[in-house]
SERO-4910 file (N, C-alpha, C, O; in steps of 0.05 Angstrom, whole numbers):
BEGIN
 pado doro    nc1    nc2    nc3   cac1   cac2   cac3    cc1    cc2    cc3    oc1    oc2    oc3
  Unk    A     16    -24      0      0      0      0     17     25      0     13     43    -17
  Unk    A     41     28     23     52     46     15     73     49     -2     88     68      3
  Unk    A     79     30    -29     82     29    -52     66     41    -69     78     57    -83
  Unk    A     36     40    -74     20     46    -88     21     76    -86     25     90   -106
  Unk    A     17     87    -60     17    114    -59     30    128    -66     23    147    -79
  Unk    A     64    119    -59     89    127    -73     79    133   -104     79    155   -115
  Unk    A     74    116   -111     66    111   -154     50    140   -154     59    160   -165
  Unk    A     30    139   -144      5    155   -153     17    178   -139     -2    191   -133
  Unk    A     39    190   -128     36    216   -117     66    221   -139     71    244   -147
  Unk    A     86    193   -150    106    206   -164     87    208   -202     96    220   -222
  Unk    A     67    195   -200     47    199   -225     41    229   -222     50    242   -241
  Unk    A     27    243   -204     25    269   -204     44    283   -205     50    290   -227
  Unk    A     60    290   -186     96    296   -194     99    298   -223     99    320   -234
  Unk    A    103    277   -236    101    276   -261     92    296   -283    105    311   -297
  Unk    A     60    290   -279     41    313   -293     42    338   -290     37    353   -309
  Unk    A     50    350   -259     56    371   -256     70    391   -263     66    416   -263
  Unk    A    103    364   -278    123    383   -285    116    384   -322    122    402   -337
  Unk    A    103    359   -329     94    362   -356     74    382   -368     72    389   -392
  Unk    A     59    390   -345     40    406   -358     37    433   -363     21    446   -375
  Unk    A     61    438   -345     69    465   -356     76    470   -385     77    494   -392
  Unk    A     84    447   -407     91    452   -420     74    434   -444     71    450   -463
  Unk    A     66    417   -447     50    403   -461     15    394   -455      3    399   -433
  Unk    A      5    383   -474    -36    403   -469    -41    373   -446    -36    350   -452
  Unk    A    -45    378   -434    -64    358   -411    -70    342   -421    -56    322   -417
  Unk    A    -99    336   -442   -106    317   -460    -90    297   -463    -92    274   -455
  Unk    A    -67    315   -481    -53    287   -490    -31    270   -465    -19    249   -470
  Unk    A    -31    284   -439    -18    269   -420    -36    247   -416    -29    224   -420
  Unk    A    -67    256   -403    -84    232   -402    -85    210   -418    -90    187   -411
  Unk    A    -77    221   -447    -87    194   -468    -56    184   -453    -61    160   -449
  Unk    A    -35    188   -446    -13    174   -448    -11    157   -429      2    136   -427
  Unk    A    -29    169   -411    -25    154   -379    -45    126   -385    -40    103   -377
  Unk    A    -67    135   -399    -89    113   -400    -74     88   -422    -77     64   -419
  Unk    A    -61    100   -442    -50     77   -458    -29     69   -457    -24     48   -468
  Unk    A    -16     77   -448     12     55   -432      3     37   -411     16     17   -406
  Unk    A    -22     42   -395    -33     32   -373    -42     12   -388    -34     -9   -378
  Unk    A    -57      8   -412    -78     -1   -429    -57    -34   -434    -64    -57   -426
  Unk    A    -25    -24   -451    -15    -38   -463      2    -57   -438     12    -80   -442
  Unk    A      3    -45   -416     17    -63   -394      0    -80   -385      8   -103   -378
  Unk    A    -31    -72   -382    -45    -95   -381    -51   -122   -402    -60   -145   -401
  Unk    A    -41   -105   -421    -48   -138   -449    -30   -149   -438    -36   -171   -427
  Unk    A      8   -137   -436     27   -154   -433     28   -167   -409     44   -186   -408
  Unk    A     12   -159   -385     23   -175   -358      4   -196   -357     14   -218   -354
  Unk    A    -29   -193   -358    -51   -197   -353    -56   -217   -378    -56   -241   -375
  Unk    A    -58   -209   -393    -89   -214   -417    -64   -248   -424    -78   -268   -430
  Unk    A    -36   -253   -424    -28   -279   -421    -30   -292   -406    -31   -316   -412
  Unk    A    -34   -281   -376    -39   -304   -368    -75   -307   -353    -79   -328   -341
  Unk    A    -91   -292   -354   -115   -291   -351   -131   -296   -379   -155   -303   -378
  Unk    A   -118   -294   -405   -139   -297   -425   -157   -278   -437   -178   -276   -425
  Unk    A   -154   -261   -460   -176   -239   -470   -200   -235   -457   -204   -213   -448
  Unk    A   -225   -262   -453   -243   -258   -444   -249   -258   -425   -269   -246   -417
  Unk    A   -229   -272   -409   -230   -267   -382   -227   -241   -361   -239   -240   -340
  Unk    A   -212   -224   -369   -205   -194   -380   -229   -178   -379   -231   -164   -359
  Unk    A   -254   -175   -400   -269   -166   -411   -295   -176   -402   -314   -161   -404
  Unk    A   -299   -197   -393   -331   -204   -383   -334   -190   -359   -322   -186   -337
  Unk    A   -364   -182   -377   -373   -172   -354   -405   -170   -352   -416   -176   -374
  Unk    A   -422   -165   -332   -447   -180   -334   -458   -144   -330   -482   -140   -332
  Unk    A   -438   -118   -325   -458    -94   -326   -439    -79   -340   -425    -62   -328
  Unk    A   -435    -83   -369   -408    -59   -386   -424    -31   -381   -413    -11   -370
  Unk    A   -439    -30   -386   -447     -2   -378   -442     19   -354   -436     43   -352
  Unk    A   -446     -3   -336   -431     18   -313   -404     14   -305   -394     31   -291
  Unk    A   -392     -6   -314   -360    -15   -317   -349     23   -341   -328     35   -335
  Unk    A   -366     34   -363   -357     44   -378   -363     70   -366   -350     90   -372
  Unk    A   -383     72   -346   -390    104   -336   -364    101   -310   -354    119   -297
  Unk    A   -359     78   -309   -335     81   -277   -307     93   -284   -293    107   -269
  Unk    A   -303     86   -307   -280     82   -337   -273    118   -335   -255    132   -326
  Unk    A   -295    121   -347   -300    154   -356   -290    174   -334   -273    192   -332
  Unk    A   -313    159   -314   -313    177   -288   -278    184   -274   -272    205   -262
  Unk    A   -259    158   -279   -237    170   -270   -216    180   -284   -196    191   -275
  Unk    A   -228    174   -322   -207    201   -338   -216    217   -329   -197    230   -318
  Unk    A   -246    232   -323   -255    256   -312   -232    262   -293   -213    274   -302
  Unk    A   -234    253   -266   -210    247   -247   -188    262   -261   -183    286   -262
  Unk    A   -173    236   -273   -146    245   -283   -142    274   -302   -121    288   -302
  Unk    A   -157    277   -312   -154    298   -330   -164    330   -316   -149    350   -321
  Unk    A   -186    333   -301   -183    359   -278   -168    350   -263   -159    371   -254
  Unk    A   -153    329   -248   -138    332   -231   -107    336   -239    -89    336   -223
  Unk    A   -105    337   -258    -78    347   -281    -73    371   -286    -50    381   -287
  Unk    A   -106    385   -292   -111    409   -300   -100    422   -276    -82    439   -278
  Unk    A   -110    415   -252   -104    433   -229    -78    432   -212    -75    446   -191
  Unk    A    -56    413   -224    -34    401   -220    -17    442   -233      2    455   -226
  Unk    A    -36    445   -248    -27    472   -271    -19    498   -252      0    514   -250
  Unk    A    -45    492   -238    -48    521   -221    -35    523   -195    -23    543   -186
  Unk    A    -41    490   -180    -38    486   -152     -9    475   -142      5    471   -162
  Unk    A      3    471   -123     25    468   -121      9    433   -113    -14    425   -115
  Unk    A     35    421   -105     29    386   -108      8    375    -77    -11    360    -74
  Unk    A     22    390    -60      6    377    -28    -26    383    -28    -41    367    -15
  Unk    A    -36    409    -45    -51    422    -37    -72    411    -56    -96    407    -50
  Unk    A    -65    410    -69    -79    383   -104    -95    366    -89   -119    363    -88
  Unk    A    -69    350    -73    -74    322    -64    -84    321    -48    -95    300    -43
  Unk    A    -86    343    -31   -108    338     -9   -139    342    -11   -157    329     -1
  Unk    A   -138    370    -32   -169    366    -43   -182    349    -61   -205    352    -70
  Unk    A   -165    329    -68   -175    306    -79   -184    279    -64   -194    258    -73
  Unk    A   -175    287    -37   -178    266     -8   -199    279      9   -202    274     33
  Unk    A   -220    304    -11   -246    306     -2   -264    279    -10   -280    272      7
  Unk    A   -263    267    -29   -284    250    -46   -290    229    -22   -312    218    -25
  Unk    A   -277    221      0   -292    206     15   -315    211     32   -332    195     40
  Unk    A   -313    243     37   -338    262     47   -353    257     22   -364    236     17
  Unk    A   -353    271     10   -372    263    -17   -391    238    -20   -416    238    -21
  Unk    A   -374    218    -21   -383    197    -21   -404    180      6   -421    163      5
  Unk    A   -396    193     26   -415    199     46   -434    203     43   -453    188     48
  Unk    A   -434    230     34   -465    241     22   -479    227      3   -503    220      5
  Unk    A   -466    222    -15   -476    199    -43   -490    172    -33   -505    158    -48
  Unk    A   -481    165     -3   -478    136      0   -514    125      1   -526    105     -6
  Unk    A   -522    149     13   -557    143     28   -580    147      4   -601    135      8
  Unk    A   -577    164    -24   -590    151    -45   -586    139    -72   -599    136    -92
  Unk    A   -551    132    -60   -549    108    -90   -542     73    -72   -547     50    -81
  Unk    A   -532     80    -51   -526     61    -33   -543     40     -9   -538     19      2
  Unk    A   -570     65     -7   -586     65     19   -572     58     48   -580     43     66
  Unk    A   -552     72     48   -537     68     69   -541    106     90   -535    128     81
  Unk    A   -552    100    115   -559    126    130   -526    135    138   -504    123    135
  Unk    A   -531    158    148   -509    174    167   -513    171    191   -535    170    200
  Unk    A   -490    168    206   -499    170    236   -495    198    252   -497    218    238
  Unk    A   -491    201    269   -479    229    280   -454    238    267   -452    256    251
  Unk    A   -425    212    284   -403    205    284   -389    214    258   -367    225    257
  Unk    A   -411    208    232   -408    208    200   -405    246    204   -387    262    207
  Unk    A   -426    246    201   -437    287    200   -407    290    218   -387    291    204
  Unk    A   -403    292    241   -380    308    245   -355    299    230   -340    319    225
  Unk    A   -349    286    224   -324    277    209   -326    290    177   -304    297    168
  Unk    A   -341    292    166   -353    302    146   -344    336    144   -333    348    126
  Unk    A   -351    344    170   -359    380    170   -330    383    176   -319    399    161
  Unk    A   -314    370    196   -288    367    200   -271    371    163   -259    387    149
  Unk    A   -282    346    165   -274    345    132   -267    367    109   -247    368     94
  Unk    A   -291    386    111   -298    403     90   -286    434    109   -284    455     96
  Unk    A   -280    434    134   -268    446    139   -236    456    140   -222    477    140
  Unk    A   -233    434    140   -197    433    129   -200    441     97   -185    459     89
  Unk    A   -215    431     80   -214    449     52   -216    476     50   -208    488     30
  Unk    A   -226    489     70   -232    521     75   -214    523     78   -202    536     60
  Unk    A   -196    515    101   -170    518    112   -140    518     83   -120    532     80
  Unk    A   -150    501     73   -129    498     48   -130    519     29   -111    531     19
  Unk    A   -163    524     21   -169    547     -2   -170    580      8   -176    600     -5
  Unk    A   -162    576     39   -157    605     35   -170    615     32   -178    615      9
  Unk    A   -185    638     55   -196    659     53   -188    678     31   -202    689     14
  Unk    A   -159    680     38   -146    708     23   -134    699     -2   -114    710    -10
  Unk    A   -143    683    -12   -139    679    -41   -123    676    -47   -119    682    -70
  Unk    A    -99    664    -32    -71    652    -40    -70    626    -64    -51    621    -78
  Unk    A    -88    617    -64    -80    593    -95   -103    600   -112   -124    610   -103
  Unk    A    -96    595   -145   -120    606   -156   -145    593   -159   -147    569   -158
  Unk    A   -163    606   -163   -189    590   -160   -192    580   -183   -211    565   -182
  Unk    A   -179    581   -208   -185    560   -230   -172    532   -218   -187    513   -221
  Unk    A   -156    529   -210   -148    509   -195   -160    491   -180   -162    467   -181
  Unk    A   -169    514   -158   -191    498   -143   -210    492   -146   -221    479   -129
  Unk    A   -229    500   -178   -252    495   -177   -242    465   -200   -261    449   -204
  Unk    A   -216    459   -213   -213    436   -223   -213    417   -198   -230    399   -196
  Unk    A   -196    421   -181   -189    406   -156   -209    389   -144   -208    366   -137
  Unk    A   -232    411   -145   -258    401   -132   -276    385   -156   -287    363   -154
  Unk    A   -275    404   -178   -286    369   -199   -278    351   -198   -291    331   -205
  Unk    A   -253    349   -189   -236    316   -192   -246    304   -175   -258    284   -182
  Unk    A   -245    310   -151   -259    301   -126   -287    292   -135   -297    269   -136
  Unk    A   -294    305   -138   -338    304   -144   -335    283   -168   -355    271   -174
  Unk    A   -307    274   -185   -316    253   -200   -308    220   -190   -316    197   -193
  Unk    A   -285    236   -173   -271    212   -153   -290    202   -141   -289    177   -139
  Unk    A   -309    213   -132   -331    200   -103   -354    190   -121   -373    179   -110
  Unk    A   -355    191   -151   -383    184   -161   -356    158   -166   -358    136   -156
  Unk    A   -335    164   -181   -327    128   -179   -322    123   -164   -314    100   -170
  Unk    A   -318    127   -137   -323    104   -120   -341     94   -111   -339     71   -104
  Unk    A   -368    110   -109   -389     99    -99   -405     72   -126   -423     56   -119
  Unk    A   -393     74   -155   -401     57   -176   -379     34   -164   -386     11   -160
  Unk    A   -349     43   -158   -332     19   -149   -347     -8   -134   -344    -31   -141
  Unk    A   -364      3   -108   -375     -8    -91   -397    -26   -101   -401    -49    -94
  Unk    A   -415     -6   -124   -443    -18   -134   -430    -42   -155   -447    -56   -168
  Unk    A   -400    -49   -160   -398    -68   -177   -383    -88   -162   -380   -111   -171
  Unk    A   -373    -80   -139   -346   -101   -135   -354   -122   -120   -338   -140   -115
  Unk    A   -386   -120   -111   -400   -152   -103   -393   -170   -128   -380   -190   -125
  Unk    A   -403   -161   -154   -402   -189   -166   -389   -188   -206   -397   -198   -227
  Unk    A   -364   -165   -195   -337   -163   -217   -322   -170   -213   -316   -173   -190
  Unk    A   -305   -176   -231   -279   -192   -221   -256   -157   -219   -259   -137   -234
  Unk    A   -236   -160   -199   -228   -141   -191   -206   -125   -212   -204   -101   -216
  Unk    A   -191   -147   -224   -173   -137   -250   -199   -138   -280   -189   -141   -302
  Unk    A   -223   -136   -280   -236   -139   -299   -245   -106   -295   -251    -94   -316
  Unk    A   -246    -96   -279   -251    -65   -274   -224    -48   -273   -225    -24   -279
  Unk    A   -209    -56   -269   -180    -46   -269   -167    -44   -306   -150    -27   -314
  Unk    A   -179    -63   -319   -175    -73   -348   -193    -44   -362   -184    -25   -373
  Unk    A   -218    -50   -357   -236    -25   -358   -242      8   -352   -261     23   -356
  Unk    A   -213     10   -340   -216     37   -337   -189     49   -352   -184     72   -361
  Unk    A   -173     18   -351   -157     29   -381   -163     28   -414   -153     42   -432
  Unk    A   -183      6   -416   -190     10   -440   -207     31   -454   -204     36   -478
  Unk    A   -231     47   -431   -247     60   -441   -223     93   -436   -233    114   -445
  Unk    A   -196     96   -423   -194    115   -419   -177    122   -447   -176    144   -459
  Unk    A   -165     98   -452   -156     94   -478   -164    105   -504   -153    121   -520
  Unk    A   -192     90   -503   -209     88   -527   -223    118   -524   -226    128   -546
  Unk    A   -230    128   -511   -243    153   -505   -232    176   -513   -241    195   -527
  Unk    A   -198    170   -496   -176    195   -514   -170    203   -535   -168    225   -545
  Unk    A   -165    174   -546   -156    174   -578   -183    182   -592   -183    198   -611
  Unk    A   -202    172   -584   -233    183   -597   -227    214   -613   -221    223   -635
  Unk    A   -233    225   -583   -226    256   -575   -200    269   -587   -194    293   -582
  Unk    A   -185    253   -602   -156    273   -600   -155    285   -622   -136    300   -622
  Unk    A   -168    285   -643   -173    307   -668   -189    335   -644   -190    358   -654
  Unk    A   -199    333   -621   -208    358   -622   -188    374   -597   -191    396   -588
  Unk    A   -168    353   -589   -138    364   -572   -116    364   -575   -101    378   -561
  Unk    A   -107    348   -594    -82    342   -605    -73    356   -632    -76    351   -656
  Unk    A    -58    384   -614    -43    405   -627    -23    411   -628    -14    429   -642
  Unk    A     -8    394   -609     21    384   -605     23    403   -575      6    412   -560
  Unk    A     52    404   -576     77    393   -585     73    360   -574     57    348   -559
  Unk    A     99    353   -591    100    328   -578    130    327   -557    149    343   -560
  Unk    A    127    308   -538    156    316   -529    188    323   -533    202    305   -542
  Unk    A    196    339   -529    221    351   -547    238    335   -541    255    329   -559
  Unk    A    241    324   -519    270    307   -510    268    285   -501    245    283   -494
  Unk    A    280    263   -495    286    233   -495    278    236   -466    269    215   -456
  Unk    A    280    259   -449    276    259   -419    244    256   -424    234    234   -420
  Unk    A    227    279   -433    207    287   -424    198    263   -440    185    253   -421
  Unk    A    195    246   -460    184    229   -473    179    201   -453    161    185   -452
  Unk    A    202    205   -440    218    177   -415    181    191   -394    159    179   -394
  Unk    A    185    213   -382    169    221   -363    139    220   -374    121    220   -358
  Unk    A    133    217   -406    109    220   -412     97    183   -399     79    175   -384
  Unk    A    121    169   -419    115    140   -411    112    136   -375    102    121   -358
  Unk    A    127    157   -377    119    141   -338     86    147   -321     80    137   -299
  Unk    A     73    160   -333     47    168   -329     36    136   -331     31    123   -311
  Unk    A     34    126   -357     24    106   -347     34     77   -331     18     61   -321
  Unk    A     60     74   -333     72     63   -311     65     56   -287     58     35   -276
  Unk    A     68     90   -276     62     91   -244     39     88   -241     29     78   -221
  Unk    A     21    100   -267    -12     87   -254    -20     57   -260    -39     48   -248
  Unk    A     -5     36   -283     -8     19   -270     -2     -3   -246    -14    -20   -232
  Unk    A     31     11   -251     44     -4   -218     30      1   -193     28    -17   -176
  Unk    A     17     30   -188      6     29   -172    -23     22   -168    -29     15   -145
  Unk    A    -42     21   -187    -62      2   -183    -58    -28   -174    -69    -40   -155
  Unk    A    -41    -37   -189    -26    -68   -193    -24    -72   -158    -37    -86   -143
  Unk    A     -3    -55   -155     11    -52   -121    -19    -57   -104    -28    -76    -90
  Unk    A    -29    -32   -112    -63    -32    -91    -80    -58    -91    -95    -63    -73
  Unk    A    -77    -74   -113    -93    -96   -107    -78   -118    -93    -85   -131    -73
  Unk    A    -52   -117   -110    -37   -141    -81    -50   -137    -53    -67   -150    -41
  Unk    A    -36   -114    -47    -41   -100    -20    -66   -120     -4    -62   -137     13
  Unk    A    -97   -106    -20   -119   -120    -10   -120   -144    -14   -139   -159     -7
  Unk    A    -98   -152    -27   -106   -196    -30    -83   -203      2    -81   -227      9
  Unk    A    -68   -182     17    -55   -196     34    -63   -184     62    -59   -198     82
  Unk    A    -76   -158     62    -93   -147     86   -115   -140     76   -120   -138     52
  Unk    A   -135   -134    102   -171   -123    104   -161   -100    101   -139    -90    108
  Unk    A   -186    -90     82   -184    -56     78   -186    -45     96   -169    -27     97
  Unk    A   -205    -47    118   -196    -30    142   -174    -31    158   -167    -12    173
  Unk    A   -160    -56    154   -118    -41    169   -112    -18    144   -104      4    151
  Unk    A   -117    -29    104   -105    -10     93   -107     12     88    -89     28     84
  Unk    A   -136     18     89   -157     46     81   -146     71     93   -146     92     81
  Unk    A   -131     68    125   -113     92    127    -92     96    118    -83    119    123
  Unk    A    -75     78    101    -51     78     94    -56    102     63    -41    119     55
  Unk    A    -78     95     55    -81    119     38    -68    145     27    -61    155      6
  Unk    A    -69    151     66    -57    181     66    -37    183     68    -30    206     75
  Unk    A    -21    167     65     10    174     63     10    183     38     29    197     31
  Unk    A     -2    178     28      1    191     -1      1    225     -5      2    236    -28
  Unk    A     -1    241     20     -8    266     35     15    273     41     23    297     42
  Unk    A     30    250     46     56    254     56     77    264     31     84    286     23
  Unk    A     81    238     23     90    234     -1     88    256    -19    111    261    -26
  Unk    A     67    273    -33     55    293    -38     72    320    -29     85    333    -45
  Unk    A     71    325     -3     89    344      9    109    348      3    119    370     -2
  Unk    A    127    312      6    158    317      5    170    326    -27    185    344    -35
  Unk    A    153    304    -40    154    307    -69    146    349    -72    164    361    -82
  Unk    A    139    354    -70    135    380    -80    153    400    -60    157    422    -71
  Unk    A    161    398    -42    189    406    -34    205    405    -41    220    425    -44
  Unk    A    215    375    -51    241    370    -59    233    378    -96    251    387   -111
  Unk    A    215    376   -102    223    381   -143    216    413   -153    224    427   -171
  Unk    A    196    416   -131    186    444   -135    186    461   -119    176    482   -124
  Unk    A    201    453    -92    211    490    -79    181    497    -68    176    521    -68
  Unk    A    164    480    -59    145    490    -50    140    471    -19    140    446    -17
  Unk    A    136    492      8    129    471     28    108    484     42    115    504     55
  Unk    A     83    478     43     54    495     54     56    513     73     78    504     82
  Unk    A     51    534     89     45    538     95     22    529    118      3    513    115
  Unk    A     28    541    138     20    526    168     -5    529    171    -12    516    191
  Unk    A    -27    542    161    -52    539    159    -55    510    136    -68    490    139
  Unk    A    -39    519    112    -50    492     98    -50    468    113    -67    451    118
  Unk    A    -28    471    120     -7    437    136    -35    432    156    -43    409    159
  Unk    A    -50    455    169    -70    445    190    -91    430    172    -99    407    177
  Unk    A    -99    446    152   -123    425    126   -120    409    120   -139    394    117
  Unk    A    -96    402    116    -87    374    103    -93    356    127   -106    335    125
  Unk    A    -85    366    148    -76    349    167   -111    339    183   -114    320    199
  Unk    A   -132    355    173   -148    354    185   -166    340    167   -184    327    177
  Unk    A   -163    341    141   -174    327    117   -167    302    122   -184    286    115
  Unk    A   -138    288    137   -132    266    135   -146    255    154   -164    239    151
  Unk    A   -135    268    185   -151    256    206   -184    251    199   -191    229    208
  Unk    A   -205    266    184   -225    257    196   -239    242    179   -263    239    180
  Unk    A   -216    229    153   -219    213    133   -215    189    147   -231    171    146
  Unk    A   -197    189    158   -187    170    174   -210    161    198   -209    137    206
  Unk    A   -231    181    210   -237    177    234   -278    174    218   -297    170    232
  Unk    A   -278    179    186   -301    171    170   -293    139    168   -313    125    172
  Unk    A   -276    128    165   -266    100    151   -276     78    180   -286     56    181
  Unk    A   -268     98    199   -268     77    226   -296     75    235   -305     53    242
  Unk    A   -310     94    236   -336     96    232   -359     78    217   -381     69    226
  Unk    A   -345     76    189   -357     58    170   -353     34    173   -362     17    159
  Unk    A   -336     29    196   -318     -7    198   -340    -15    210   -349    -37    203
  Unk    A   -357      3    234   -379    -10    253   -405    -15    231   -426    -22    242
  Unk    A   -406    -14    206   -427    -18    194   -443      5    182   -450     19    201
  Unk    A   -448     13    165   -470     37    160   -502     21    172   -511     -2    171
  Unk    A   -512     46    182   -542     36    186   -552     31    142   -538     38    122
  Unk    A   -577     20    143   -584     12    120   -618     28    124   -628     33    145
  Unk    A   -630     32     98   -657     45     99   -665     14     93   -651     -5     85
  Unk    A   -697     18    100   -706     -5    104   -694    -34    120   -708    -54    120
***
C-alpha cells in the first residue's frame, strides 16, 4: 500500500512538471494507454482476452471508466495552477462526498459520528483554499471536480465489486480511458509532442506509475482487510508534500499543513466509523 501511494503521488509529480509545458489531453491519453498496453502484456497472457473483458454490467464498468479520466484529467488540470500537497489533499475530499452519495445510490444512513467527520472534513478544505486567495481559483474549482468525480467512482466501485472480477474493472478503466482519448484527439491534439528523450521517458511514466500502482493496490488487499489498509491511503499526503518540496521548492504553509492534516484525520476517523457498519434504509 505504501508502494502504491508512492506511484500515484510520483504519477502526479510527473504531470505537474509536464504540464506546464504540453496540453493535458494528451498526457491523459498517455497515462491511460501505456496503462492499457501493460495490461495486455502482464494480464491478458496469463488470464486470457475474455476473461479480461466479461462482464455481466459494461455499462456501468464504462460510466466508472470515464468517471476516472474525468478524475485524471481535472486533476492534471489543477496540478497547472496548484502546487502538489494542496492538489492532493483536495482530492482526499471524495470520501466526504461519497458519504453524502452513500444514502441515495447506496441506501446506506449517516450516523452522528459520519456528519461530524464530514464537516471536520470540508473544513480543512476552507483551511487549504484560503480565505485570502492565496492559490488560484481556477485550480480549485478543477481540484474540486476531480474530487466530485472521484466520489461518483467510487461509490459505482462499490455498486460493482459484489459481483466483478477485480482486474476486470482495473482492465476497464484502461480500455475506455484509452479508447475515449484517442476518440477525442482530433479535437486536442495540437502538439507539441515531447522535445527530449527525458520528457518522452516522463510522458511514458504516467502510465507506468498508474499501472504499478493500481497493480501494487490490489496485491495490497489480497494480503490485508481494507480496514488495516484504508488509512494507509494518506500517506500519499505525505508523499505529496515531500515530493513538491524537494522538485518544486514548494512547502505549505501552516494553515495549509493544518487542512491537510485535518482532511486526513477525519478521513481517517469517516473509515473507522464505517468499519462499525452503516445503518441501512429499510
Amino acid at each position: 500500500m505504501l508502494g502504491a501511494t508512492l506511484c500515484f503521488a510520483l504519477l502526479d509529480g510527473a504531470a505537474k512538471h509536464l504540464a506546464a509545458r504540453y496540453p493535458v489531453p494528451m498526457l491523459v491519453w498517455a497515462r491511460y494507454t501505456l496503462h492499457f498496453l501493460l495490461m495486455l502484456i502482464v494480464f491478458a497472457p496469463h488470464l486470457g482476452g475474455k476473461k479480461l473483458i466479461a462482464t455481466a454490467r459494461p455499462r456501468l464498468q464504462t460510466i466508472r471508466a470515464l468517471m476516472l479520466v474525468g478524475v485524471t484529467a481535472l486533476n492534471m488540470a489543477a496540478l497547472h495552477y496548484l502546487p502538489l500537497a494542496e492538489t492532493t489533499a483536495l482530492l482526499f475530499v471524495a470520501p466526504f462526498i461519497v458519504a453524502l452519495l452513500a444514502n441515495p445510490f447506496l441506501g446506506e444512513t449517516l450516523r452522528p459520528l459520519h456528519w461530524l467527520a464530514i464537516a471536520a472534513g470540508f473544513s480543512g478544505v476552507l483551511l487549504i483554499a484560503d480565505p485570502d486567495g492565496a492559490l488560484d481559483p481556477t485550480g480549485l474549482a478543477f481540484a474540486l471536480a476531480a474530487a466530485l468525480c472521484y466520489s461518483i467512482y467510487q461509490v459505482q466501485t462499490r455498486m460493482l465489486a459484489p459481483t466483478e472480477n477485480t482486474l476486470t474493472m482495473l482492465f476497464y478503466t484502461a480500455l475506455v480511458g484509452t479508447l475515449s482519448m484517442t476518440l477525442a484527439a482530433p479535437l486536442y491534439w495540437s502538439g507539441p509532442w515531447p522535445a527530449t528523450a527525458t520528457d518522452a521517458l516522463m510522458v511514458a511514466s504516467l502510465g507506468i506509475y498508474g499501472a504499478t500502482g493500481h497493480f501494487m493496490l490490489i496485491s495490497a488487499f489480497r494480503h490485508a482487510p481494507a480496514t488495516t489498509l484504508s488509512p494507509l491511503l494518506y500517506v500519499q499526503l505525505v508523499w505529496a508534500t515531500l515530493l513538491g518540496w524537494a522538485f518544486f521548492g514548494h512547502w505549505p504553509d501552516d494553515t495549509t499543513l493544518a487542512g491537510i492534516a485535518i482532511i486526513a484525520a477525519s478521513s481517517v476517523a469517516l473509515a473507522l466509523a464505517q468499519r462499525r457498519g452503516p445503518a441501512t434504509n429499510g
